[in-house]
C-alpha atoms as one frame of an Amber mdcrd trajectory, in Angstrom:
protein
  17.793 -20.902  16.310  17.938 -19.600  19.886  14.170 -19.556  21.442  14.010
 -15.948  21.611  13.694 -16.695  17.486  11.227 -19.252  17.748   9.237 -17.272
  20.067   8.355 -14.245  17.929   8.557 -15.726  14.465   7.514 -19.491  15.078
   9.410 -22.565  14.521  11.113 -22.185  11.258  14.922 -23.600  10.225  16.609
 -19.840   9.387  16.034 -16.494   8.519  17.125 -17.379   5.191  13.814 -19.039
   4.823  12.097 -16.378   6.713  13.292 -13.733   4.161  12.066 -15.873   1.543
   8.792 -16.072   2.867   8.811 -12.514   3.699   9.739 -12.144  -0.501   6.344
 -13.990  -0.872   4.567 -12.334   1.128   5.658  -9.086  -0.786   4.481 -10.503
  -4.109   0.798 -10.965  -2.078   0.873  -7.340  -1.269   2.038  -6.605  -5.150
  -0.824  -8.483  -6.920  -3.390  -7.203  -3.959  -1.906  -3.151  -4.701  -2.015
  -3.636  -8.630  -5.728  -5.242  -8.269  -6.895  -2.009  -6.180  -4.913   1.137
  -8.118  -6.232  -0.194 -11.378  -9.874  -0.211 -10.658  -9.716   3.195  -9.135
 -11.902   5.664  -9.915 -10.703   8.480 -11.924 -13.594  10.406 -12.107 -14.141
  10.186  -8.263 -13.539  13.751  -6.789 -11.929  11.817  -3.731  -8.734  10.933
  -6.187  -6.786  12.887  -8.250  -7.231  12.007 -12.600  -3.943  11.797 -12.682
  -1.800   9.483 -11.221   0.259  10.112  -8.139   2.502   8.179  -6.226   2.791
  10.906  -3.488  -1.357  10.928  -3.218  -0.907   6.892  -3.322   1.361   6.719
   0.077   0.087   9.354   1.694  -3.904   7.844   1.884  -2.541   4.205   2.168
   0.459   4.692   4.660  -1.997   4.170   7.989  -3.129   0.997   6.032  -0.096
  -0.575   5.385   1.208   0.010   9.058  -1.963  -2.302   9.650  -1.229  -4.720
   6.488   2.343  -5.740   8.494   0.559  -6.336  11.958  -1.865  -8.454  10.267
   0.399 -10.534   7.902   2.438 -10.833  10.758  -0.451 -12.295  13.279  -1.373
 -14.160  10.070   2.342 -15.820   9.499   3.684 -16.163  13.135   0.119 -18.430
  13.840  -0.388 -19.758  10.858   0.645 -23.935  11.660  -0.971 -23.523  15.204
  -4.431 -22.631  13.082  -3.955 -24.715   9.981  -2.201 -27.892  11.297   0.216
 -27.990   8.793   3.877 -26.196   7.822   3.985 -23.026   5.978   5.091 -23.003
   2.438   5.501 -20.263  -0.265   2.163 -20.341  -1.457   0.809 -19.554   1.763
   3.280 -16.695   2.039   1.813 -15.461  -1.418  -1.728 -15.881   0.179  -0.915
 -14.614   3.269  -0.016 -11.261   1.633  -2.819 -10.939  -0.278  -5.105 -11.734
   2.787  -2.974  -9.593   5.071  -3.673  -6.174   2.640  -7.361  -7.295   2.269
  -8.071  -7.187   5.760  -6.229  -3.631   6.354  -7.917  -2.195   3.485 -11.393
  -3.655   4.980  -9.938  -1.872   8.265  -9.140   1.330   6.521 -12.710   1.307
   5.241 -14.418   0.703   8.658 -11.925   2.882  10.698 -11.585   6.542  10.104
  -8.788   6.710  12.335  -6.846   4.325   9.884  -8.470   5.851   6.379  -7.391
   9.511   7.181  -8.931  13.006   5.590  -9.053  11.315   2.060 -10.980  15.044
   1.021  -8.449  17.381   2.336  -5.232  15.027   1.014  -7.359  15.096  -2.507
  -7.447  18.750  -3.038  -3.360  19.066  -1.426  -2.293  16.872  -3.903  -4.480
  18.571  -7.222  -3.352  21.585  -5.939   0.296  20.218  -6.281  -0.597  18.711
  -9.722  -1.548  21.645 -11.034   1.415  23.748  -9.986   3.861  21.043 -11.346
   1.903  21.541 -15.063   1.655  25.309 -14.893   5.212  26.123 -13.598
C-alpha cells in the first residue's frame, strides 16, 4: 500500500479488508438504527404515527454526516488507542459507538438536530395528501 494509504486509513494489508471492515461497521449502524426507530414514540407530536422513510432521512441526515466523521476518527485511531489490531468485531462496535455518539451530538447540538417541529407537520401534511388523493 503506498503511504498516502497508510496515512489516512492506518496500517492495514488492502482495501479488500478495509471494505470488509467498512461492511461491519454498516451492520453497527444497522442494529444501532433498528434499536432507535423501534422505540420511537408514536404518540409524540414531534413524529409522524405513521411511518416514513422520507421524515426518517430528512431529521437524521445532519446526524449521519456526523456518524461517518466519528466512525472514521474512531477506526483510523483505533490500534494507536487500544494497543492492539482491529478485527471485525471492533468494526461491528465501532459502528454502533460511532451512531451513538452522533445521535448524543444531534441531541446537544441544534445545529446538527434541525427544525424537528416544522419537518413534523411537512411530512403529516404530505401523509395526509397521499391518503386523501
Amino acid at each position: 500500500m503506498g503511504d498516502f494509504f497508510k496515512i489516512i486509513f492506518g496500517d492495514f494489508p488492502s482495501w479488500i479488508v478495509l471494505f470488509g471492515y467498512v461492511w461491519f461497521f454498516i451492520i453497527g449502524y444497522i442494529i444501532y438504527g433498528l434499536t432507535e426507530t423501534s422505540g420511537r414514540n408514536i404518540t409524540s407530536p414531534n413524529t409522524p404515527r405513521k411511518w416514513s422513510w422520507k421524515f426518517w432521512f430528512l431529521d437524521n441526515w445532519r446526524r449521519y454526516i456526523v456518524t461517518f466523521l466519528c466512525s472514521y476518527v474512531l477506526f483510523r485511531f483505533y490500534t494507536e488507542f487500544s494497543g492492539h489490531t482491529f478485527g471485525n468485531f471492533d468494526a461491528v462496535t465501532l459502528g454502533l459507538i460511532g451512531d451513538g455518539i452522533a445521535a448524543t451530538i444531534k441531541g446537544r447540538v441544534k445545529t446538527i438536530a434541525g427544525d424537528k417541529e416544522q419537518l413534523t407537520i411537512k411530512i403529516k401534511k404530505e401523509i395526509n395528501e397521499e391518503e386523501i388523493g
